[in-house]
C-alpha positions in Angstrom: -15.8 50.7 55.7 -14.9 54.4 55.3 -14.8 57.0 57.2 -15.4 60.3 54.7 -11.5 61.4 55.9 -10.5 58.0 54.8 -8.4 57.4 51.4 -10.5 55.8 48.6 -9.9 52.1 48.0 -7.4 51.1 45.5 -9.5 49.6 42.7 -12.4 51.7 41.0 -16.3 50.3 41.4 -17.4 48.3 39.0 -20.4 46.4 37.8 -19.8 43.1 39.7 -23.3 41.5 41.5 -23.0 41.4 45.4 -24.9 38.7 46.9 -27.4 39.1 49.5 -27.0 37.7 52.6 -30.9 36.6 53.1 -30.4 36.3 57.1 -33.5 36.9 58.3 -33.7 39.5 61.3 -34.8 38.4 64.1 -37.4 41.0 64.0 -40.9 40.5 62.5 -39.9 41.9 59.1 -39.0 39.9 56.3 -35.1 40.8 55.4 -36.6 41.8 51.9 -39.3 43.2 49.9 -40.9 42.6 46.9 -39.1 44.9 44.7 -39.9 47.2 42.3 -39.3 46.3 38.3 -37.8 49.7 37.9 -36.0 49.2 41.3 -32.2 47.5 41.9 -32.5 44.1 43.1 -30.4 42.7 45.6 -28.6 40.6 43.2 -27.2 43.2 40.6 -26.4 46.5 43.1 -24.0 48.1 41.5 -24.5 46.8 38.1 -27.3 49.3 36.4 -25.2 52.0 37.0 -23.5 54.1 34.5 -20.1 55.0 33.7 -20.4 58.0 35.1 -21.8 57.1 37.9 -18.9 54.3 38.9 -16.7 56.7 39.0 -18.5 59.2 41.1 -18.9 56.5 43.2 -15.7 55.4 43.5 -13.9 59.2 43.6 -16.3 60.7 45.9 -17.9 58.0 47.7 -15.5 55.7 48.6 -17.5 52.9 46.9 -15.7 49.7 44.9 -16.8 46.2 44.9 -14.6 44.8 47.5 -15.7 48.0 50.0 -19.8 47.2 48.9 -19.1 43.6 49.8 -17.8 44.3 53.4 -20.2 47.1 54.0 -23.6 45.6 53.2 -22.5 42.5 55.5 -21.2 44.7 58.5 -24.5 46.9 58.4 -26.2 44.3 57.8 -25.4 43.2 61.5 -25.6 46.6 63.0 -29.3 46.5 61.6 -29.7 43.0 62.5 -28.6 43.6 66.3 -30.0 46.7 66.6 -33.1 46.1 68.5 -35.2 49.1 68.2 -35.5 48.4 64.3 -37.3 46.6 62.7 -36.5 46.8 59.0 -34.9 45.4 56.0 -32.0 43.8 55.5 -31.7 43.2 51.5 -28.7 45.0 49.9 -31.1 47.1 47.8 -32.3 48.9 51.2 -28.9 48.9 52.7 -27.1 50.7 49.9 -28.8 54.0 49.8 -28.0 54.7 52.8 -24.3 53.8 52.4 -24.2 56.2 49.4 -25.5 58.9 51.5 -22.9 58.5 53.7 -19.9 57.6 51.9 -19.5 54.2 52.7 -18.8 54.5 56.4 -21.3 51.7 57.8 -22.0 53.3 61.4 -23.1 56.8 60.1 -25.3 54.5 57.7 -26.6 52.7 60.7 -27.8 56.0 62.4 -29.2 57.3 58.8 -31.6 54.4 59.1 -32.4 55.0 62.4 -32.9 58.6 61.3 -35.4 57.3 58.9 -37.9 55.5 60.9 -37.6 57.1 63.8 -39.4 60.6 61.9 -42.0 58.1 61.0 -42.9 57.9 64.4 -42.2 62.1 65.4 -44.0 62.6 62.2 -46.9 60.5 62.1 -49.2 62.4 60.5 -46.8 63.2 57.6 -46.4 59.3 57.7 -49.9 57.9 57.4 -51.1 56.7 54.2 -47.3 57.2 53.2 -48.2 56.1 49.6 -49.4 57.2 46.1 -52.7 56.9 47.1 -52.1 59.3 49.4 -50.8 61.9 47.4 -53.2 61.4 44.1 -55.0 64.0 45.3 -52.3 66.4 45.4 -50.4 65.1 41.6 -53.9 65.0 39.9 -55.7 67.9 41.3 -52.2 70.0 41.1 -50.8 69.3 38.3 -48.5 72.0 37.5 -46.9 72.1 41.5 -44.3 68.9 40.6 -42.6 67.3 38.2 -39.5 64.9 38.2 -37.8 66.1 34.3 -37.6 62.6 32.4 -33.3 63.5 31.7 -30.8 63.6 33.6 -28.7 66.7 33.4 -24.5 66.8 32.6 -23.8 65.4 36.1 -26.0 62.4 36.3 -28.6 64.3 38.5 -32.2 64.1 38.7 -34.2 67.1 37.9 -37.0 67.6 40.3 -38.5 70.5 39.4 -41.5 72.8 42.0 -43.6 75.4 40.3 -44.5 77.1 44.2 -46.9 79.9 43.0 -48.9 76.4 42.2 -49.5 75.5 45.7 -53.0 76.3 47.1 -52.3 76.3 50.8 -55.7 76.7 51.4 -56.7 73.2 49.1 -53.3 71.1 49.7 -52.3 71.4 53.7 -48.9 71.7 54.8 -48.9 68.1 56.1 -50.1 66.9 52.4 -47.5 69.2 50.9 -44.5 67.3 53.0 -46.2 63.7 52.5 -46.3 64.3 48.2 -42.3 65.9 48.7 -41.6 62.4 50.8 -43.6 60.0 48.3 -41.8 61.5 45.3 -38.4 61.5 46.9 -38.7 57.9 48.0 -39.6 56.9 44.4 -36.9 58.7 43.0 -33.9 57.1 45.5 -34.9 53.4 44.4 -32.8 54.5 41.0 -28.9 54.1 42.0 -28.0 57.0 39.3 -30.1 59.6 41.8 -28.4 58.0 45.0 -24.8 58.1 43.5 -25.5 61.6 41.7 -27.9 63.2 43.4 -30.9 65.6 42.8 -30.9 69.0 41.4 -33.8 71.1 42.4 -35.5 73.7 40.5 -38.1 76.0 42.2 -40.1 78.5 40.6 -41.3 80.9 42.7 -43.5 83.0 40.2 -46.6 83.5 42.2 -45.4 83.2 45.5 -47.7 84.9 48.5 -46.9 86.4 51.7 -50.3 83.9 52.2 -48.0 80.8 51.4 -44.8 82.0 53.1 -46.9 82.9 56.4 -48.5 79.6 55.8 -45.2 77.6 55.5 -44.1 79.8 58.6 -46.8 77.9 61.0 -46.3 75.0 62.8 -42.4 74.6 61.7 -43.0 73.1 58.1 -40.0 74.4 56.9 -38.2 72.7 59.9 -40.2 69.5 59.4 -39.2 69.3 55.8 -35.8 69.4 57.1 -36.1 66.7 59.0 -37.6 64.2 56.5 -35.2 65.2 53.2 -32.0 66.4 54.6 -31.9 64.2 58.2 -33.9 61.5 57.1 -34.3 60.3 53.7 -30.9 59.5 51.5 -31.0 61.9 49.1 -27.9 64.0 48.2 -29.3 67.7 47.1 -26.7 69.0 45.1 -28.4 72.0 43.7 -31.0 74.1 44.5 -32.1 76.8 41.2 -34.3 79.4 41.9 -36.0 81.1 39.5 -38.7 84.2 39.6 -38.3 84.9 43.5 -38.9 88.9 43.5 -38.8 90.9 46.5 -41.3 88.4 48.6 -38.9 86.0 48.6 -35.6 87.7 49.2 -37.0 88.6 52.2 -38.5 85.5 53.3 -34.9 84.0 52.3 -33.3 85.9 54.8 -35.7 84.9 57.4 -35.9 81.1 56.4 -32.1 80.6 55.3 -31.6 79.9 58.9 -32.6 76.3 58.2 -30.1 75.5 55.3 -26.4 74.6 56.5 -23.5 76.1 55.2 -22.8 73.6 52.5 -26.8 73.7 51.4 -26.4 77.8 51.3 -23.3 77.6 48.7 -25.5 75.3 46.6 -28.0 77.4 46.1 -28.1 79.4 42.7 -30.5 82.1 42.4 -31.2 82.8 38.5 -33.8 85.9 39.1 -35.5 85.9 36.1 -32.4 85.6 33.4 -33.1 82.7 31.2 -29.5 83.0 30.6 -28.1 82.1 33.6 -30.4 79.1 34.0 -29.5 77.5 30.8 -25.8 78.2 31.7 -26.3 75.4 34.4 -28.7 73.4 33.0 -28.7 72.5 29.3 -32.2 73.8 27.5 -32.9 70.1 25.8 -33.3 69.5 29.5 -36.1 72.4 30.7 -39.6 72.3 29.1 -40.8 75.0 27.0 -42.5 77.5 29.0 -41.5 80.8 31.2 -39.3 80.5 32.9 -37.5 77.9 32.0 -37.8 78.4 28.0 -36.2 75.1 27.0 -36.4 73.3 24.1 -37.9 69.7 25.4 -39.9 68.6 22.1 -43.7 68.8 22.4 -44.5 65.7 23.2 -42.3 65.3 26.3 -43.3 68.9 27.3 -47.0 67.5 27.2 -46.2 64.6 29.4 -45.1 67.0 32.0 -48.6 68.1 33.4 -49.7 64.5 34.8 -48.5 61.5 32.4 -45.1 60.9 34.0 -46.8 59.8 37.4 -49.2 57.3 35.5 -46.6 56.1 33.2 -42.7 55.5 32.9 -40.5 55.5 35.6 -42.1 57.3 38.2 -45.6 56.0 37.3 -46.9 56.6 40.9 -50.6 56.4 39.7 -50.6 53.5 38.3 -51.0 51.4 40.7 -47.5 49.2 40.7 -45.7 51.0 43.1 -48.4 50.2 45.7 -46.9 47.1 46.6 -43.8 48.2 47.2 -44.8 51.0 49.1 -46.9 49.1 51.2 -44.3 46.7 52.1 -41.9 49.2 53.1 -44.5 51.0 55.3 -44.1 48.1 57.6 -40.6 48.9 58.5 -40.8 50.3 62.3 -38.5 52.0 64.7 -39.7 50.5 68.1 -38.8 53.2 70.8 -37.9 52.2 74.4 
């Protein structure tokens, strides 16, 4: 197990299988879930990923096969032992939050504590924590989200937010935050997004004084805070903006507040030039409209307004993520 400040181990990942080791907690929670079909299974972690992704693994996350081996079974037992949780054990759980924190098994531990424990601070983001609980947001707002079907030059998922989209007044704050957690936890059952991360692209054509005073109330910007950055194992690598005019560079000087250091440094703000957006993401990538004026062919373009959460890999609305949502909803952090 490493700690970040530790050297990498001496022999690079690879695509070995790591067996599970089934031990049942002694918690009322199955050690395992049904899983997914898009989703690694606890036999083959580590084996779906690509080239690229191995050796991000291995350079900047401290990750090989003998170092996954030892750190799935000693967090395993932390979980296990830890009697406030209540949650699974199967390597296809434990990884992600390895990933997120380079390997070294106790910061893991307190990740997943991190994670249930907002279920219960955040209960109302929390409840119907499932696609069904967001179709009304992805159907009825089509245009506010989409995740980009390629990956860009670093292995990242594209999650792009068209903001001016959101109706504050039809889609709460609280619905807003449950779709953003939905989505996110979809996207993190691919190992490519938790070895290479997201990259986030906002367009903030359209956005109101109305939505910023709006986002303002009740801490949402703090609670969305909470669930991706402290909570959820995602690794936000980039943050583009595009559009933001004067509303926004003063809201970002009021808001930026809430985004560490690191977070601040990754944030690229394109204005309105074209240019410099296509200079960090390739145009193949972006669709075809302002402001992203990419060159996705028609087809895929089309798919972006609803068809990628009914079918392919983040086919939310389909129904066959239910299961594994609902399964996963059972995981609990039990406070004392």
């Amino acid at each position: 197990m490493s700690n970040e400040g530790d050297s990498v181990p001496t022999e690079p990942a690879d695509n070995s299988q790591v067996d599970d080791c089934a031990g049942a907690s002694s918690l009322q929670v199955p050690a395992s879930i049904p899983v997914h079909p898009d989703s690694p299974t606890a036999e083959v972690v580590g084996s779906n990923l690509s080239q690229l992704a191995i050796k991000r693994a291995y350079d900047e996350l401290a990750e090989s096969e003998a170092t996954r081996a030892v750190a799935l079974t000693a967090l395993r037992e932390l979980v296990t032992n830890d009697a406030q949780l209540s949650c699974r054990t199967d390597n296809a759980f434990l990884i992600k939050f390895l990933r997120h924190r380079k390997f070294n098994v106790e910061r893991a531990h307190q990740k997943i504590r991190a994670y249930l424990q907002v279920r219960n601070t955040m209960s109302d983001v929390f409840a119907n924590f499932n696609p069904g609980g967001v179709r009304a947001v992805l159907e009825g707002y089509p245009n506010l989200f989409c995740l980009l079907p390629e990956r860009d030059s670093e292995g990242r998922l594209l999650v792009m937010c068209r903001v001016g989209a959101w109706d504050c007044d039809g889609v709460s704050r609280t619905d807003l935050l449950r779709t953003v957690g939905v989505l996110m936890e979809a996207a993190l059952e691919e190992e490519e997004t938790q070895v290479n991360g997201v990259s986030v692209i906002l367009d903030l054509h359209g956005l109101s004084w109305h939505q910023i005073l709006t986002m303002k109330r009740d801490s949402y910007l703090k609670r969305l805070k909470e669930v991706v950055s402290k909570a959820l194992p995602v690794r936000v690598k980039q943050i583009h903006l595009m559009r933001g005019g004067r509303i926004f560079d003063v809201a970002f000087k009021i808001f930026s507040f809430l985004l560490s250091a690191k977070m601040r440094q990754r944030v690229l703000n394109h204005g309105s030039s074209v240019a410099s957006l296509h200079k960090a993401i390739e145009p193949r990538l972006l669709p075809i409209e302002q402001p992203f004026c990419g060159t996705m062919d028609s087809h895929t373009d089309e798919s972006l307004r609803l068809r990628p959460f009914k079918e392919g890999r983040f086919d939310l609305l389909s129904g066959r993520w239910d299961a594994w949502f609902e399964a996963n909803n059972k995981q609990k952090f039990l406070e004392k």
